[in-house]
C-alpha positions as a Markdown table, in Angstrom:
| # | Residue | x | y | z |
|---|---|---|---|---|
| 1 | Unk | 46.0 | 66.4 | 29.0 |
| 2 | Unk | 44.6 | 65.9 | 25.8 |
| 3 | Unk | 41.7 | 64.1 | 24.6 |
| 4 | Unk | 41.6 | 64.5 | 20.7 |
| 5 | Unk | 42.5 | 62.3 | 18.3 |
| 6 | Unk | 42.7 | 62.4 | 15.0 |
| 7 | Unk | 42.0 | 59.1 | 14.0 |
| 8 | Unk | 39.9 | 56.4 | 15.9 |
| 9 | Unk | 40.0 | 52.5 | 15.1 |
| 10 | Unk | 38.0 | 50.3 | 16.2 |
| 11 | Unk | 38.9 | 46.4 | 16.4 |
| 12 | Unk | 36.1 | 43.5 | 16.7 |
| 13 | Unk | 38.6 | 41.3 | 17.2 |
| 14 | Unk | 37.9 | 36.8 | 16.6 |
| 15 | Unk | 39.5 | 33.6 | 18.6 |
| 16 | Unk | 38.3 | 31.6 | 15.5 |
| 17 | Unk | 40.5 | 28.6 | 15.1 |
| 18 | Unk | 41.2 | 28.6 | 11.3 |
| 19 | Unk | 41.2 | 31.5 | 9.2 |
| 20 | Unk | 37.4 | 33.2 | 8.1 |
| 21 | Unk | 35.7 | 32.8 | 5.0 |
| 22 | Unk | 37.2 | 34.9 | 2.0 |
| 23 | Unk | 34.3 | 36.4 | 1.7 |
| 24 | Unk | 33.4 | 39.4 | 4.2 |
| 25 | Unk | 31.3 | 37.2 | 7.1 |
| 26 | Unk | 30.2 | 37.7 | 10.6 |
| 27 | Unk | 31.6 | 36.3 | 14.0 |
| 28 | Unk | 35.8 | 37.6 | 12.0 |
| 29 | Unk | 37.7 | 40.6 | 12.5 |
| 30 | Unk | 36.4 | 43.6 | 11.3 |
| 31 | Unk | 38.4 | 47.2 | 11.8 |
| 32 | Unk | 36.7 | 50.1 | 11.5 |
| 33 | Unk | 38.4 | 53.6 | 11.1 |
| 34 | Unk | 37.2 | 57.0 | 11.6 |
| 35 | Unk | 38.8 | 60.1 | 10.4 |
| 36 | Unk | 37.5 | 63.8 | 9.5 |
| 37 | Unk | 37.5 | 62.3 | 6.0 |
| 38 | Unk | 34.9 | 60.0 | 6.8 |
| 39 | Unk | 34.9 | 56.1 | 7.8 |
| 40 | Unk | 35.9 | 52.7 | 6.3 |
| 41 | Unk | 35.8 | 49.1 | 7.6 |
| 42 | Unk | 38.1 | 46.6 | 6.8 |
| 43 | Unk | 37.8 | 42.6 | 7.2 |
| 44 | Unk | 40.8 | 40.1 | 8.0 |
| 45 | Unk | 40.7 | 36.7 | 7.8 |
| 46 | Unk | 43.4 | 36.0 | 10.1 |
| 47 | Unk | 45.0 | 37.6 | 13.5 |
| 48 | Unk | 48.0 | 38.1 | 11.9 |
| 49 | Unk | 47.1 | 39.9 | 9.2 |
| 50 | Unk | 44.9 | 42.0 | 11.2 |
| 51 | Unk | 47.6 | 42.5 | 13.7 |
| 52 | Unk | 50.6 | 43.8 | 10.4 |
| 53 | Unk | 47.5 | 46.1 | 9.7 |
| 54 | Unk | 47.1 | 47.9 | 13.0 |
| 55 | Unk | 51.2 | 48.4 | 13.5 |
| 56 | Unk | 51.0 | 49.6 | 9.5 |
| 57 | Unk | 48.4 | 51.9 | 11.6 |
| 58 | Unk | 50.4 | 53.3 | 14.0 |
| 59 | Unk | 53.3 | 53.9 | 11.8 |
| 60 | Unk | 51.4 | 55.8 | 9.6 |
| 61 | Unk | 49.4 | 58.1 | 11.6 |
| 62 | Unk | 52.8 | 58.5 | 13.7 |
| 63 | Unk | 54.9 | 59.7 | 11.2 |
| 64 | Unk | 51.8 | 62.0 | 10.2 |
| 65 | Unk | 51.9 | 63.2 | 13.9 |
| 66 | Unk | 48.4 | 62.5 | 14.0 |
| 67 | Unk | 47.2 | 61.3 | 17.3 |
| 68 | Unk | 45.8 | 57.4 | 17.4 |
| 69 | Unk | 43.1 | 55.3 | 19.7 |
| 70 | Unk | 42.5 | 52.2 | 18.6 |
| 71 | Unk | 39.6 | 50.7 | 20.6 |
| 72 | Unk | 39.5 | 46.2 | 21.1 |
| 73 | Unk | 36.6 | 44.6 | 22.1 |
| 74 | Unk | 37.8 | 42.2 | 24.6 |
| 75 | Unk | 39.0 | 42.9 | 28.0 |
| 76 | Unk | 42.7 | 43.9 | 28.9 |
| 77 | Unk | 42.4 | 43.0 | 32.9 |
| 78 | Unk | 40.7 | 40.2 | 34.8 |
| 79 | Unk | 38.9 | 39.9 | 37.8 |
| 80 | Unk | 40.8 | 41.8 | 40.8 |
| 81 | Unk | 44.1 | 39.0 | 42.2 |
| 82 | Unk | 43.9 | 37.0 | 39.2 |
| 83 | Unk | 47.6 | 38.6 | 37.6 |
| 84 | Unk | 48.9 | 38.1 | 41.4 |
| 85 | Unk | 48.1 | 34.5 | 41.6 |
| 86 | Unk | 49.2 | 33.7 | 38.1 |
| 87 | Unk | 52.3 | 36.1 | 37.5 |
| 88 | Unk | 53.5 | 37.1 | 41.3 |
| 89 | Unk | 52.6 | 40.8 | 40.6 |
| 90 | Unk | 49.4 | 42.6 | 40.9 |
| 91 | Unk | 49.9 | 44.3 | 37.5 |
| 92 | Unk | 47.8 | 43.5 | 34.3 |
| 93 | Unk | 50.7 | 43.4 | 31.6 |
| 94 | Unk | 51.9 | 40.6 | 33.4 |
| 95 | Unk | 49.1 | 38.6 | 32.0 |
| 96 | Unk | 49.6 | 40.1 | 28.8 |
| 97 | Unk | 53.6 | 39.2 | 29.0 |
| 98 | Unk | 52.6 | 35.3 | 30.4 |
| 99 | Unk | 50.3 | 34.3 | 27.5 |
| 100 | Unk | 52.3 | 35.4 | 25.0 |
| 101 | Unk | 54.4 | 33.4 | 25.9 |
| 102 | Unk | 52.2 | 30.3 | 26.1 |
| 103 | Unk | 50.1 | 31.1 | 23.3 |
| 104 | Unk | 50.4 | 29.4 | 20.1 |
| 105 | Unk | 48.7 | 30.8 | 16.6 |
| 106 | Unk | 50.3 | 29.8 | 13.0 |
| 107 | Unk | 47.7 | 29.5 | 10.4 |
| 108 | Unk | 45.0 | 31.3 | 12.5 |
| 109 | Unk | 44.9 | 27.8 | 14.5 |
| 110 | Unk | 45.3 | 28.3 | 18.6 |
| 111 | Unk | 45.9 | 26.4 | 21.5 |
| 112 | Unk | 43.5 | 28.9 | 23.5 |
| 113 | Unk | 41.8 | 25.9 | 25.3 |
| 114 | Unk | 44.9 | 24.2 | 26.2 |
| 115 | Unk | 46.6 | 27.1 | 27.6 |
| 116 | Unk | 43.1 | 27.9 | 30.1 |
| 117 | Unk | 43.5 | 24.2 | 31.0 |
| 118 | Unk | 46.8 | 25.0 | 32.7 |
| 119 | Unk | 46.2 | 28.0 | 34.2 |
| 120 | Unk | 43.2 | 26.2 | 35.7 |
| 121 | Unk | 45.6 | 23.2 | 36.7 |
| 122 | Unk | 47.6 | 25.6 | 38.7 |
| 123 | Unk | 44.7 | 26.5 | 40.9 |
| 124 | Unk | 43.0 | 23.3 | 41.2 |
| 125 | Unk | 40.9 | 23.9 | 40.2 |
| 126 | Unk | 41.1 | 27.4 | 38.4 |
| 127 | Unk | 38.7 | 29.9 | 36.9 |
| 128 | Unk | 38.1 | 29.0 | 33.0 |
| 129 | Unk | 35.2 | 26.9 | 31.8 |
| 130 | Unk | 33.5 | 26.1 | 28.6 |
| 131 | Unk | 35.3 | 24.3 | 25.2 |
| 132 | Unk | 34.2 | 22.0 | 22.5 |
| 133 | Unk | 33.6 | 18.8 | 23.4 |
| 134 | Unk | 36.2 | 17.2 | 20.8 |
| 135 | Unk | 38.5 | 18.8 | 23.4 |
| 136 | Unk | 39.0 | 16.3 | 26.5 |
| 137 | Unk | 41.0 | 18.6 | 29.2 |
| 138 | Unk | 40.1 | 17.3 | 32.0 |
| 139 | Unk | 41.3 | 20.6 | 34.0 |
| 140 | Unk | 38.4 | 23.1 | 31.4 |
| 141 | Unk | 35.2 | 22.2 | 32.6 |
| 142 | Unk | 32.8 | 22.3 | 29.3 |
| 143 | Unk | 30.2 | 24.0 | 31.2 |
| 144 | Unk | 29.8 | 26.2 | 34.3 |
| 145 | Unk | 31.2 | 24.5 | 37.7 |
| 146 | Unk | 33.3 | 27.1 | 39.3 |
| 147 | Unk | 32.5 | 28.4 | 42.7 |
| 148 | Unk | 33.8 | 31.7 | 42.6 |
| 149 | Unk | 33.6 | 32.5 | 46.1 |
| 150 | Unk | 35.7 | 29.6 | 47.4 |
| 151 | Unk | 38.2 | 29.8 | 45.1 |
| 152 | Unk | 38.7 | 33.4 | 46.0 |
| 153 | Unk | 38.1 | 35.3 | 42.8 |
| 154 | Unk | 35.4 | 37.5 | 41.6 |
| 155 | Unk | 33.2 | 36.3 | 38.3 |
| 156 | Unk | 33.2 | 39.6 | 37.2 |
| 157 | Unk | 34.7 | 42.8 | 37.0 |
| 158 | Unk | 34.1 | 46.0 | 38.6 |
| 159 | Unk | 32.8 | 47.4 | 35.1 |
| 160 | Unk | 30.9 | 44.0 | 34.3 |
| 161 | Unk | 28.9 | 44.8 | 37.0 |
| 162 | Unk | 28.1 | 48.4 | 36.0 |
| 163 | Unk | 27.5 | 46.6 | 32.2 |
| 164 | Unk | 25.4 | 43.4 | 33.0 |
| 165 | Unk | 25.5 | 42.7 | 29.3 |
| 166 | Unk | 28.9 | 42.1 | 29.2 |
| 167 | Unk | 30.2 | 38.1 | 29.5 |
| 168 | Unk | 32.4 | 37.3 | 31.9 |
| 169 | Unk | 36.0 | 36.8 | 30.9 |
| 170 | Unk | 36.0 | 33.2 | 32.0 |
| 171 | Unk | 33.7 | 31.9 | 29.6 |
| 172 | Unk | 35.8 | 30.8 | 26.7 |
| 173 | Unk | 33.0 | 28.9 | 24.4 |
| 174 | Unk | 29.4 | 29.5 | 22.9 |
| 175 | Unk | 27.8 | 33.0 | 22.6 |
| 176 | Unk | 29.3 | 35.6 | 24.2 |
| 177 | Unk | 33.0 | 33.7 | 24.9 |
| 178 | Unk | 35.1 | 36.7 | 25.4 |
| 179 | Unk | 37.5 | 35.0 | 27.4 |
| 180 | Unk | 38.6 | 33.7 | 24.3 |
| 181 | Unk | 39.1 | 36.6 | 22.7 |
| 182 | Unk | 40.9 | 38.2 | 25.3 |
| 183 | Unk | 43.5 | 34.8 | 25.5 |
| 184 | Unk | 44.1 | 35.6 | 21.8 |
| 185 | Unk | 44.5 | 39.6 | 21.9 |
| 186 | Unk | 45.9 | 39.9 | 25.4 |
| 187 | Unk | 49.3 | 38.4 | 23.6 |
| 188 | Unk | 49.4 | 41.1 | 20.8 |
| 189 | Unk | 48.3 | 43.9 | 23.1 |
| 190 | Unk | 51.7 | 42.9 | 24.7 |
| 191 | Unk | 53.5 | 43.2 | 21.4 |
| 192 | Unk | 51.7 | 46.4 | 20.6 |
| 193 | Unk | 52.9 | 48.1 | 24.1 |
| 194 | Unk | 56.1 | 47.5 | 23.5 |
| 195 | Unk | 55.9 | 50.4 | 20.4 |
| 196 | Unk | 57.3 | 53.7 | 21.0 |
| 197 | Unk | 54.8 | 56.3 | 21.9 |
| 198 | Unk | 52.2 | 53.2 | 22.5 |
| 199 | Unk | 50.1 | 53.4 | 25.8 |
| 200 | Unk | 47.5 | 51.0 | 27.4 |
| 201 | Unk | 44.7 | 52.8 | 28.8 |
| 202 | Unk | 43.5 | 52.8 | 31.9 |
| 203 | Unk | 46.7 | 51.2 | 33.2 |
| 204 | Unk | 48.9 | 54.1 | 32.1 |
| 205 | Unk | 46.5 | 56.8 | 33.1 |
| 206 | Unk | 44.8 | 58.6 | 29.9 |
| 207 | Unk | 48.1 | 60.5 | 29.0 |
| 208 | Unk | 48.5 | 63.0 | 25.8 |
| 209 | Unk | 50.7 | 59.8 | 24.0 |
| 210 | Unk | 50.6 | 59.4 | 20.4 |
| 211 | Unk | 48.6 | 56.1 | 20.3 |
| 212 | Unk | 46.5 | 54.8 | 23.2 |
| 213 | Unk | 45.0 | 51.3 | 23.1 |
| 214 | Unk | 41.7 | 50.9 | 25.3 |
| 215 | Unk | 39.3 | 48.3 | 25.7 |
| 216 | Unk | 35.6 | 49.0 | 24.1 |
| 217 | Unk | 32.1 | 47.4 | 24.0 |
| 218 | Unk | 30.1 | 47.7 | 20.7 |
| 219 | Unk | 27.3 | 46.6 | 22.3 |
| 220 | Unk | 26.7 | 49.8 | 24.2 |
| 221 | Unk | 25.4 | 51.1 | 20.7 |
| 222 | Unk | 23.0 | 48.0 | 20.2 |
| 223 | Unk | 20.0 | 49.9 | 19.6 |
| 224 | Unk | 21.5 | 51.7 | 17.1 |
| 225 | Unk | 23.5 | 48.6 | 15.6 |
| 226 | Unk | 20.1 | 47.0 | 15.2 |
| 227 | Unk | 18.3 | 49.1 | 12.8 |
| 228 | Unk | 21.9 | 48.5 | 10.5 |
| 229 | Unk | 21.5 | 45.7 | 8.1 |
| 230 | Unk | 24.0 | 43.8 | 6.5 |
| 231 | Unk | 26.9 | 42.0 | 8.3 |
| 232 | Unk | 26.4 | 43.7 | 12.5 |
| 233 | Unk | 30.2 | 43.5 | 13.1 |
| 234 | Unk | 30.7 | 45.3 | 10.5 |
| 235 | Unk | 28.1 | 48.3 | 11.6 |
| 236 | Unk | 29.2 | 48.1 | 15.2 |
| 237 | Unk | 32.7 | 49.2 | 14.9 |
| 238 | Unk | 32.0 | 51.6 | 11.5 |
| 239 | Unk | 29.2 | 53.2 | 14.4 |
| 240 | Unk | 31.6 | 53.1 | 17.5 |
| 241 | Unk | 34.2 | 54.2 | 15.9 |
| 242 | Unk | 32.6 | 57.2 | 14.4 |
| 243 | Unk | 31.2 | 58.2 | 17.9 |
| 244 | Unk | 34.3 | 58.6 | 19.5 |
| 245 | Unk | 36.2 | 60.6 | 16.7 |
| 246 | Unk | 32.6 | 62.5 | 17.2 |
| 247 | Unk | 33.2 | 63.4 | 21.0 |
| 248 | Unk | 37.1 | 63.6 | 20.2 |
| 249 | Unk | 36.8 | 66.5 | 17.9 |
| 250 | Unk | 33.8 | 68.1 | 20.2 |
| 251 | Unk | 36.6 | 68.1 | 22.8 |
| 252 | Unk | 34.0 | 65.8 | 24.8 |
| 253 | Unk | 36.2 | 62.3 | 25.2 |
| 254 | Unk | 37.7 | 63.3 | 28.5 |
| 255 | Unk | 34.8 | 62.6 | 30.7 |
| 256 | Unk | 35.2 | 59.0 | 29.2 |
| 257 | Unk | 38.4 | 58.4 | 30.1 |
| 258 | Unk | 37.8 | 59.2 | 33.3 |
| 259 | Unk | 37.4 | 56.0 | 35.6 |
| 260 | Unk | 37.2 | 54.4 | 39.3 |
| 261 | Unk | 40.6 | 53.7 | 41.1 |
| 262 | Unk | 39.6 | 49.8 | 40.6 |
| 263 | Unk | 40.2 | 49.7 | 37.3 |
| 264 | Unk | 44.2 | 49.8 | 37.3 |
| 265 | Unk | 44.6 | 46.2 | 37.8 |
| 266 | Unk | 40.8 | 45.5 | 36.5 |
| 267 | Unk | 40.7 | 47.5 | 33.2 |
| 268 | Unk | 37.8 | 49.5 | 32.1 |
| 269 | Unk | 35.4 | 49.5 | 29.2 |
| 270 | Unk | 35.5 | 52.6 | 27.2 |
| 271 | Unk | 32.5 | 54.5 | 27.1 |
| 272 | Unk | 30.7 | 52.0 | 30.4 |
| 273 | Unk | 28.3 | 54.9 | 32.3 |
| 274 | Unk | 28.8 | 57.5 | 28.9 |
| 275 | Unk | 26.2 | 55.3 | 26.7 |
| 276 | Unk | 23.8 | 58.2 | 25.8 |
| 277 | Unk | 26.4 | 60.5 | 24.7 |
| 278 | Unk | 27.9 | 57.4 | 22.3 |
| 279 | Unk | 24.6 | 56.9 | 21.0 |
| 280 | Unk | 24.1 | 60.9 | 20.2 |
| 281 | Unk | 27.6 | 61.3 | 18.8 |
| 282 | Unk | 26.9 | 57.7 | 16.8 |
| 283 | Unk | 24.0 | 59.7 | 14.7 |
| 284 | Unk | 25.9 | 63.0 | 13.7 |
């Protein structure tokens, strides 16, 4: 197998409800791309423009037959039994396949908080928590209530534990809600799957396919992210993504795409265990 590529993206992806500011701004979706030419970020206002750019993307550096990993920072699994209790089958992409399906988002604007209300309605009560107050579902706590334990899923996953920094993917409002952004790129991970040559990794192995789609964590390269100034989403994926193209061309990627068997309903973050050879191939 494989492990170079010839072009990394990186995605910091936004469940922002309305489009971002015209002008390049924090907390939006930056893309940052790394190639032997060099590297370039890109700002979107909206998913949907974002989401024309990264299948633009993949048609481009297909029909260059240049290989593709395009790295999102939000998770692609949940917490072990969650896909079997919503879906009927143990299997991530039947999460992806569910929400988008229930997922609305014309104009950038989202019905992420409704949708988490259902799901938790179905489980009475379910997993999700945390939403603006100006929101009354009665089925999405605003704050923290869950007891994990009795209702028979983990808070975390396998490689939130290994990464304590990372948020739990319940938590869909105030610092850190990657839940959120995972309801609002779990649908067009879906859509992205469906593409010729496109596979998901961990859950289709780490094969030698044209594009492969994996799940990353910026933050692993805080320290270095910090001592960046300007706009930090920006930094982060210009510095991520430059890292892996690094250890891609080294032919040193494949020790991080190697993961625990728990992570092929789970998901895995990218790089979780690897952090000091990210943060040397980050500086070259």
């Amino acid at each position: 197998m494989s492990a170079a590529f010839d072009t990394v993206a990186i995605v910091d992806w936004s469940a922002t409800n309305g489009p971002s500011p015209a002008r390049p701004s924090a907390n939006a979706i930056w893309i940052g791309t790394a190639t032997a030419a060099g590297t370039e970020a890109r700002y979107f206002r909206t998913r949907a423009d974002a989401e024309a750019r990264l299948l633009a993307l993949i048609a481009q550096e297909t029909a260059a037959n240049r290989r593709l990993l395009i790295g999102f920072d939000f998770p692609m699994g949940y917490p072990a039994g969650f896909a079997a209790r919503l879906t009927g089958q143990a299997d991530p992409r039947a999460i992806w396949r569910w929400l988008a399906g229930q997922i609305t988002d014309a104009g950038n604007r989202n019905n992420r908080f409704a949708v988490a209300a259902s799901i938790n309605a179905r489980f009475g009560p379910g997993p999700f928590w945390g939403r603006p107050a100006s929101q009354p579902l009665p089925d999405l706590p605003e704050r923290k209530t869950v007891d994990y334990a009795a209702l028979g899923l983990p808070e975390r996953r396998a490689v939130e534990r290994r990464v304590p920094r990372a948020q739990p993917v319940w938590k869909l409002f105030t610092t850190g809600s990657v839940g959120s952004q995972a309801l609002m790129g779990l649908p067009m991970i879906h859509r992205l799957s469906q593409r010729p040559g496109v596979a998901v990794w961990p859950f289709d192995g780490a094969p030698a396919a044209p594009v492969l789609l994996a799940e990353v964590y910026p933050s692993l390269l805080a320290p270095l992210v910090s001592q960046h100034e300007g706009i930090k989403d920006r930094a982060q994926v210009l510095l991520l993504a430059r890292a892996l193209h690094s250890l891609s061309s080294q032919g040193l990627l494949a020790p991080l795409l190697t993961v625990p068997p728990d992570s092929a309903e789970e998901g895995w973050i990218l790089g979780a265990g690897h952090e000091a050879a990210l943060m040397g191939a980050a500086k070259d």
